[in-house]
DODRENMAR-883709 format. One record per residue (C-alpha): residue number from 0; residue in one letter; x, z, y. Coordinates in nm, 2 decimals. Each point is the difference from the previous one (the first is absolute). Layout:
BEGIN
{seq = NUM, type = A, X = X, Z = Z, Y = Y}
...
// end
This chain:
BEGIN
{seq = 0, type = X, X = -4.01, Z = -0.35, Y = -2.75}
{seq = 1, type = X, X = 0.39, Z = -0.08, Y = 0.12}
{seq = 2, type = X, X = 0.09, Z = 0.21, Y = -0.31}
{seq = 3, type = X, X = -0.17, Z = -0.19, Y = -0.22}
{seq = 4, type = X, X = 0.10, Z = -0.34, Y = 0.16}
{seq = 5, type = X, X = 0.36, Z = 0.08, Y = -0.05}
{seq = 6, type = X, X = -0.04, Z = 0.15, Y = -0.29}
{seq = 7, type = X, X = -0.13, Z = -0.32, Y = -0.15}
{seq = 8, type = X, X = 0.23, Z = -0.19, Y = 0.17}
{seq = 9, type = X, X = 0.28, Z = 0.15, Y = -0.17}
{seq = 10, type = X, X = -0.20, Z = -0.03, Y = -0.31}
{seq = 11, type = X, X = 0.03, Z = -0.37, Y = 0.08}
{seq = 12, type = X, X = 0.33, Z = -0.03, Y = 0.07}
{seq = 13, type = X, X = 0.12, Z = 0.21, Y = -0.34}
{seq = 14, type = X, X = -0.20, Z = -0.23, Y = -0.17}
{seq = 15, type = X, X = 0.14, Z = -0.30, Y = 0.15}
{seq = 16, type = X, X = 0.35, Z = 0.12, Y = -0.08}
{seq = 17, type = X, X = -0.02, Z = 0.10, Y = -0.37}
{seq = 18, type = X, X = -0.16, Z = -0.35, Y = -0.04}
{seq = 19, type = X, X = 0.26, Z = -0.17, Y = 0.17}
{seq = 20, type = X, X = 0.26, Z = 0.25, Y = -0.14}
{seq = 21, type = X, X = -0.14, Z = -0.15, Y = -0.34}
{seq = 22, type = X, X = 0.06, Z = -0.33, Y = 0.07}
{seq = 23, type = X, X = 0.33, Z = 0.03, Y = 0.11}
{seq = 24, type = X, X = 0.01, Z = 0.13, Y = -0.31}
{seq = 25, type = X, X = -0.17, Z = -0.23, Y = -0.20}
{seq = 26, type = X, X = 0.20, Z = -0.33, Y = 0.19}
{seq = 27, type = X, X = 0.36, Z = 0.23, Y = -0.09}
{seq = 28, type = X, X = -0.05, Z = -0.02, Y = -0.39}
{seq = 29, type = X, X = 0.06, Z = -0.36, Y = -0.05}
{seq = 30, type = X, X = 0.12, Z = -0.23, Y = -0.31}
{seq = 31, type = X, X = 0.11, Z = -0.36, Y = 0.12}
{seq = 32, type = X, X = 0.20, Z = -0.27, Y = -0.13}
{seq = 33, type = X, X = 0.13, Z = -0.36, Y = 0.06}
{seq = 34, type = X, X = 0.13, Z = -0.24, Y = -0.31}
{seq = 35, type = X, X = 0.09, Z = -0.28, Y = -0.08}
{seq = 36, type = X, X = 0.06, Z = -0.23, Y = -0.30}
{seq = 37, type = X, X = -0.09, Z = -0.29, Y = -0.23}
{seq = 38, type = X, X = -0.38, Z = -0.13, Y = -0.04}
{seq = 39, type = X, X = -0.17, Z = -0.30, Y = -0.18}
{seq = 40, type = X, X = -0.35, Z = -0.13, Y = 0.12}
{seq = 41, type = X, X = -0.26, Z = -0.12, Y = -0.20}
{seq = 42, type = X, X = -0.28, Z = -0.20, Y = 0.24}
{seq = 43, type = X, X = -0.25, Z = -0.19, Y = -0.09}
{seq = 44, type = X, X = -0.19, Z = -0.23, Y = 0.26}
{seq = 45, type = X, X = -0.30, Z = -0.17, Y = -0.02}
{seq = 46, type = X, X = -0.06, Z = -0.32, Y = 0.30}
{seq = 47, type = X, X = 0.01, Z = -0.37, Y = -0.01}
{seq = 48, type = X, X = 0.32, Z = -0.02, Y = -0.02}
{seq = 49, type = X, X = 0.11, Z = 0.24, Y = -0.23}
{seq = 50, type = X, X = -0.30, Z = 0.07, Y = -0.20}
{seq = 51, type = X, X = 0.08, Z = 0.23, Y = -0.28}
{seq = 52, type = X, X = 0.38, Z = 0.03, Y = 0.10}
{seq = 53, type = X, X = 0.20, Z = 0.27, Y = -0.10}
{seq = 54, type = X, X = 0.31, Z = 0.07, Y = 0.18}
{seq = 55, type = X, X = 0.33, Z = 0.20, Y = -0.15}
{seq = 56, type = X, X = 0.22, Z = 0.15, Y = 0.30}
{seq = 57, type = X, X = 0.28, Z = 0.24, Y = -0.04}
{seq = 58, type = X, X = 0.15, Z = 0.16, Y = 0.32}
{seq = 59, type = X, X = 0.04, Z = 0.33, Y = 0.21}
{seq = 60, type = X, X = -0.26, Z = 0.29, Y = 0.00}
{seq = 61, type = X, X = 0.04, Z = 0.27, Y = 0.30}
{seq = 62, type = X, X = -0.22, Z = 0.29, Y = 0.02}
{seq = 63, type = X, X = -0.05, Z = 0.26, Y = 0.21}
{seq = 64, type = X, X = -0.24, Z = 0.35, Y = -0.05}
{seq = 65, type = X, X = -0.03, Z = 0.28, Y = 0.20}
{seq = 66, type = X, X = -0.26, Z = 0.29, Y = -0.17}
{seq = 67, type = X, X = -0.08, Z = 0.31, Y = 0.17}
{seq = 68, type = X, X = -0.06, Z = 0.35, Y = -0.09}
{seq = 69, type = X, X = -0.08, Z = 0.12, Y = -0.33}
{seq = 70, type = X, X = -0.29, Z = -0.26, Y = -0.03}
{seq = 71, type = X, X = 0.25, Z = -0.30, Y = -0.02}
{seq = 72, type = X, X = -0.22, Z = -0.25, Y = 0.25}
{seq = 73, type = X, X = 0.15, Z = -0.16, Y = 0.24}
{seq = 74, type = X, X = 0.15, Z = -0.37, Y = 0.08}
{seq = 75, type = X, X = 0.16, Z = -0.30, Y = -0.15}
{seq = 76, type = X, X = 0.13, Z = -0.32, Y = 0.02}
{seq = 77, type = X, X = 0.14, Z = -0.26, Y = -0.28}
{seq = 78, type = X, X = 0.20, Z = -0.38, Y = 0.12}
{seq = 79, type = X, X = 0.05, Z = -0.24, Y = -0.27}
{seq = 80, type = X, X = 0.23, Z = -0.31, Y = 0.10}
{seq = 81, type = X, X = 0.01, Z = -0.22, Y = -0.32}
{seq = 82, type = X, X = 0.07, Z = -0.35, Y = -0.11}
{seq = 83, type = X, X = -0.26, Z = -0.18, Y = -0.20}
{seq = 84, type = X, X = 0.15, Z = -0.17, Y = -0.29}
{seq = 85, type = X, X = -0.20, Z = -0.06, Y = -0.30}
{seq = 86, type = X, X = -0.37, Z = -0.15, Y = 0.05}
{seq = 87, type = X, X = -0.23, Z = -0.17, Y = -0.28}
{seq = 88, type = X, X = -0.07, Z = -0.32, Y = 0.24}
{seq = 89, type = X, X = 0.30, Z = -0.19, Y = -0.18}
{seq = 90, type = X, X = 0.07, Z = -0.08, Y = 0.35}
{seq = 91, type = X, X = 0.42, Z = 0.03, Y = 0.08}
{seq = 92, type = X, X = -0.08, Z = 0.24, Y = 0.37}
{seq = 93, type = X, X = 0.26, Z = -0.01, Y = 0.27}
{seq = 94, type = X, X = 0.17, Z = 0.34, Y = 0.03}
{seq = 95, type = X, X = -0.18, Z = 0.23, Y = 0.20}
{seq = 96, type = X, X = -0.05, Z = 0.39, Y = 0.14}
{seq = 97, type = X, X = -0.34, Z = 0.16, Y = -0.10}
{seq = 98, type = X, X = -0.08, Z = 0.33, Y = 0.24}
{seq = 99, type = X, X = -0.24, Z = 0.24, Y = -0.13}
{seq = 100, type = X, X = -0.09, Z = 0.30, Y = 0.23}
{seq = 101, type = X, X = -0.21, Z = 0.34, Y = -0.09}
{seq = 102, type = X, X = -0.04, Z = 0.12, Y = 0.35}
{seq = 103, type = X, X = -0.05, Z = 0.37, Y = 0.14}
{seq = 104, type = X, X = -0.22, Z = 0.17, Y = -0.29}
{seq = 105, type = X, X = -0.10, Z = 0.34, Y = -0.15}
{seq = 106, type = X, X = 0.23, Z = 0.12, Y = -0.25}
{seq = 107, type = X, X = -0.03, Z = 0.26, Y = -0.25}
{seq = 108, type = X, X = 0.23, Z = 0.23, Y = -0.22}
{seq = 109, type = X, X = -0.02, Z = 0.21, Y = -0.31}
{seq = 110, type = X, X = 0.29, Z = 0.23, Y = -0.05}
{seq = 111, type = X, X = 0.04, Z = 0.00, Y = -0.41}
{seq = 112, type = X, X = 0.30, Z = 0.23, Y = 0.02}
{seq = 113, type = X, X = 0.26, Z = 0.10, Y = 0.26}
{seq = 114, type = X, X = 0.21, Z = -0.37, Y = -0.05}
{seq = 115, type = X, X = -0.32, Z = -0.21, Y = -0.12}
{seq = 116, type = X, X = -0.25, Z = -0.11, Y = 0.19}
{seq = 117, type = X, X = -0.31, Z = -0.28, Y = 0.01}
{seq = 118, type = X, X = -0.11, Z = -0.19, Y = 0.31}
{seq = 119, type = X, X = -0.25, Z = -0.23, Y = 0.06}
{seq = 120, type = X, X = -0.11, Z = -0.18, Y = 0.31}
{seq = 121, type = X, X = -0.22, Z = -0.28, Y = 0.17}
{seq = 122, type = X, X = -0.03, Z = -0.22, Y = 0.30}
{seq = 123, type = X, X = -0.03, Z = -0.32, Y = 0.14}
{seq = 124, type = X, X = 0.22, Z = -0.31, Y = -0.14}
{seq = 125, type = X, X = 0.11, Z = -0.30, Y = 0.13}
{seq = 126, type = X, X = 0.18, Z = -0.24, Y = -0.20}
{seq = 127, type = X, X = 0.18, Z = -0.34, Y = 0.13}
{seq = 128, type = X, X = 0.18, Z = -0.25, Y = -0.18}
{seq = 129, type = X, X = 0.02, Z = -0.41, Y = 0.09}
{seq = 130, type = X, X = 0.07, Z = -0.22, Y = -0.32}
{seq = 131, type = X, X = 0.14, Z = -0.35, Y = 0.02}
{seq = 132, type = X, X = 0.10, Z = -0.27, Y = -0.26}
{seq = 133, type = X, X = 0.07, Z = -0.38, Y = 0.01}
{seq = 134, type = X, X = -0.30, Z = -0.19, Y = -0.15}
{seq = 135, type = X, X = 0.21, Z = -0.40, Y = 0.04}
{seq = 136, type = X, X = 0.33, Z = -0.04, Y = 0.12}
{seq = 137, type = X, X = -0.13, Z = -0.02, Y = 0.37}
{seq = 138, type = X, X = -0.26, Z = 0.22, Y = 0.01}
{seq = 139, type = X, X = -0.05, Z = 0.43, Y = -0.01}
{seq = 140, type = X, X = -0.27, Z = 0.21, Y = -0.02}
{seq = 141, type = X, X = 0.02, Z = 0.37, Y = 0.20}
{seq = 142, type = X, X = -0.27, Z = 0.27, Y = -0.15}
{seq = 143, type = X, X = 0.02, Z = 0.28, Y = 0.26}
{seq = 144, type = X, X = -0.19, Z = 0.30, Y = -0.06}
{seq = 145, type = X, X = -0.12, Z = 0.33, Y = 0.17}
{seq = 146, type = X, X = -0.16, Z = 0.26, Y = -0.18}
{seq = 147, type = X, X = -0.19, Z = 0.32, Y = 0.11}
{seq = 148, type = X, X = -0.18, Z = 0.28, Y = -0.18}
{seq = 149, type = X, X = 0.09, Z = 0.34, Y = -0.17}
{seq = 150, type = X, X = 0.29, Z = 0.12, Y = -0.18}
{seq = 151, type = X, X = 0.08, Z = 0.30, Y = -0.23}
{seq = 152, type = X, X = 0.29, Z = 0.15, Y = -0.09}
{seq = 153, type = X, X = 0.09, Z = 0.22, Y = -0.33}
{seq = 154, type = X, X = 0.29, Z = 0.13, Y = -0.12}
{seq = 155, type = X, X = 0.24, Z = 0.32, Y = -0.13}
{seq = 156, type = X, X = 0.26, Z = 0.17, Y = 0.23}
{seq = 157, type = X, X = 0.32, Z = 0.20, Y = -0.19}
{seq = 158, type = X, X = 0.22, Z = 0.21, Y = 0.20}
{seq = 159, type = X, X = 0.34, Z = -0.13, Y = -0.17}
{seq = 160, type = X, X = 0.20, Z = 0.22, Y = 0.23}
{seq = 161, type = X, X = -0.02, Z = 0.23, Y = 0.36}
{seq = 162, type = X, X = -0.13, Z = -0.30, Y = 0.21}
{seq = 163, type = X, X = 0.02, Z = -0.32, Y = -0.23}
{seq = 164, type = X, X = -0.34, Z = -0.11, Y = -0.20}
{seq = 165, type = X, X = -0.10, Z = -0.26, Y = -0.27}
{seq = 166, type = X, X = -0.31, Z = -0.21, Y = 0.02}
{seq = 167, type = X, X = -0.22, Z = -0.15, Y = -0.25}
{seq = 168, type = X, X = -0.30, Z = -0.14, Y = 0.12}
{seq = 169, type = X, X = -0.26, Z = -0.35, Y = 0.07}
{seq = 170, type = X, X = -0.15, Z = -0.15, Y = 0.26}
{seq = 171, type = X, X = -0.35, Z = -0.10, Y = -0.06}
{seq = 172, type = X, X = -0.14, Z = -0.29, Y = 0.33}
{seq = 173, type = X, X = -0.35, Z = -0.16, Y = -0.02}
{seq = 174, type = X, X = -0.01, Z = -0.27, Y = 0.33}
{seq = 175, type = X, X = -0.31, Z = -0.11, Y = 0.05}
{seq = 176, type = X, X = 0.03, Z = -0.14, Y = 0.34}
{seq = 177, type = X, X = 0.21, Z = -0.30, Y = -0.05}
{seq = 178, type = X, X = 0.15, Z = -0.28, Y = 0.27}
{seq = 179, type = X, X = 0.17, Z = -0.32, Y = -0.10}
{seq = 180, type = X, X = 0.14, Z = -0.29, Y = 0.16}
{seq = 181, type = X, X = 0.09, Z = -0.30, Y = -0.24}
{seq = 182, type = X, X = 0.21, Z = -0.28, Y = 0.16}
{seq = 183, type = X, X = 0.17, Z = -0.33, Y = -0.09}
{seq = 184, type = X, X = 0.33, Z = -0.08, Y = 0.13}
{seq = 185, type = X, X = 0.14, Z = -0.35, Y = -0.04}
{seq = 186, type = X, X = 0.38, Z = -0.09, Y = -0.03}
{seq = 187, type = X, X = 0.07, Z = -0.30, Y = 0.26}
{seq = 188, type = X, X = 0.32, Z = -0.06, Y = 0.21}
{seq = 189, type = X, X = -0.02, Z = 0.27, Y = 0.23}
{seq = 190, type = X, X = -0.04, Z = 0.26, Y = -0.31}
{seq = 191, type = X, X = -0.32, Z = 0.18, Y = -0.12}
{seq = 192, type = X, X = -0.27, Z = -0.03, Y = 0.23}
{seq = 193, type = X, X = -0.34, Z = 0.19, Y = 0.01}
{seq = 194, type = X, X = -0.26, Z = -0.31, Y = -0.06}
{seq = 195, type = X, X = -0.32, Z = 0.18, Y = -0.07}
{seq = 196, type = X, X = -0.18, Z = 0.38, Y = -0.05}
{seq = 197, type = X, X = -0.20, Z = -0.04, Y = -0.32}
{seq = 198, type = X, X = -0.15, Z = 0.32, Y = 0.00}
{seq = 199, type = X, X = 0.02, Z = 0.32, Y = 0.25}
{seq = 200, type = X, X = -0.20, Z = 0.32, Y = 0.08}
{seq = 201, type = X, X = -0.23, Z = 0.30, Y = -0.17}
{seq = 202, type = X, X = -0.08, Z = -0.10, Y = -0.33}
{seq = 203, type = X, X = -0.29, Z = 0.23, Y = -0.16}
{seq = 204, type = X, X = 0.07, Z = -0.06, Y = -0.41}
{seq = 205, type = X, X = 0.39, Z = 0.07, Y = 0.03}
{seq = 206, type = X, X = 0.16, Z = 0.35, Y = -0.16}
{seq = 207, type = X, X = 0.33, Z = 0.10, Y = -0.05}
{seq = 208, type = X, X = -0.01, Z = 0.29, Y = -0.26}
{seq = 209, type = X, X = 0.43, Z = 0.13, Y = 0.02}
{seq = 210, type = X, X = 0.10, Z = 0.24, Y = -0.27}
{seq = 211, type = X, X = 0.39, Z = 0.11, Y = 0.02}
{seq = 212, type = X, X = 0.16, Z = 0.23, Y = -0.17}
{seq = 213, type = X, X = 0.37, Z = 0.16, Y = 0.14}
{seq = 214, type = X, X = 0.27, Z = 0.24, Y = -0.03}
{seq = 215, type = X, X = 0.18, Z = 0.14, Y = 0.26}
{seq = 216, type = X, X = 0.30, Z = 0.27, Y = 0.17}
{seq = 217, type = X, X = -0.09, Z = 0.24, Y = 0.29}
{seq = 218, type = X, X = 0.05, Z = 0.27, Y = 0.24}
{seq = 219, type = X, X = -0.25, Z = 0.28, Y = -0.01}
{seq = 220, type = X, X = -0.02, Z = 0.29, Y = 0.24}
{seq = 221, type = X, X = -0.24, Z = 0.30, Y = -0.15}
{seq = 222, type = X, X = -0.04, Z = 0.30, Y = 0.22}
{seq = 223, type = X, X = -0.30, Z = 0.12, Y = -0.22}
{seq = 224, type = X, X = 0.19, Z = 0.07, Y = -0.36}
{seq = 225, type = X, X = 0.32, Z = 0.25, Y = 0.04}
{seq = 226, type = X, X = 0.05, Z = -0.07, Y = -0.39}
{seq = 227, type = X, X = 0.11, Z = -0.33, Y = 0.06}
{seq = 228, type = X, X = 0.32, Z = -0.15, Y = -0.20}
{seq = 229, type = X, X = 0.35, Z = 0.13, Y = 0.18}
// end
């Protein structure tokens, strides 16, 4: 009986050790890359406010994916800082930063060729922007807006050299959980002053749908491919 008990103990153990030996492994063969560059949203909103907006905003796009193994899964993350700057309200908007966040998803890879690859990810979003414009001389409306729901992201990766990369890819963001708070400021002698909240909270028949394309540089470090570009 003690033969058998340490025999399968040391059964257990070997196993234990090839499968952890095979995730050291499998965490050791790695592609991952950060870049940065140039992005223009497209988002269209639907509210009280804004019904049937859309919104133009150019600005930064950082992403960040790190894929694992020969299966290419692993994690990602993609920040957008932009400026919104064209709109079909007619209405002349303060300038203003729009944030638009795909948190900590799944990503995905598909290696074409040794310098090529496709990626593809999802996760939750959450977009903020606060939009403001004069409506009389003394008077200013303030639109501010939180978004939440999924995002995607799609997209080509080129090895250009040994550890720089090229981009090409979209951001696709469907928000369907949408808080506003519309307020009126009035001009008087002391400067603008908050007068009244028209309109605050969950609202249940607001969407922003965000598509936005980009283009950007990076650093890439790939432990997988040994063909890589020198």
């Amino acid at each position: 009986m003690k033969k058998i008990t340490i025999l399968f103990a040391v059964l257990i153990v070997g196993i234990n050790a090839t499968g952890f030996s095979e995730q050291q492994s499998w965490l050791s063969q790695q592609d991952m890359w950060f870049s940065a560059g140039g992005a223009f949203g497209n988002y269209f909103i639907d509210g009280a406010e804004l019904d049937n907006t859309y919104l133009g905003s150019p600005g930064l796009n950082l992403n960040l994916y790190s894929l694992f193994g020969q299966r290419n899964i692993g994690l990602f993350f993609n920040y957008g800082i932009q400026v919104p700057v064209i709109s079909n309200t007619g209405k002349n908007y303060d300038l203003s930063v729009q944030l638009d966040f795909i948190l900590l998803g799944i990503g995905f890879g598909y290696d074409i060729n040794d310098n090529l690859k496709i990626f593809f990810g999802v996760g939750p979003n959450l977009t903020n922007f606060t939009l403001s414009y004069s409506e009389s001389s003394n008077s200013k409306l303030t639109d501010s807006i939180l978004g939440l729901g999924i995002g995607g992201d799609i997209g080509l990766k080129y090895n250009i050299s040994r550890f720089l990369c090229l981009n090409i890819g979209t951001t696709l963001v469907w928000n369907f959980a949408v808080s506003r708070e519309i307020t009126t400021e009035l001009l008087n002698d002391d400067g603008w002053r908050l007068i009244r909240t028209e309109n605050s909270g969950w609202e249940n028949t607001n969407f922003i749908i965000g598509i936005k394309p980009y283009i950007s540089i990076g650093f890439y470090f790939d432990t997988r491919n040994k063909n890589v570009l020198k």
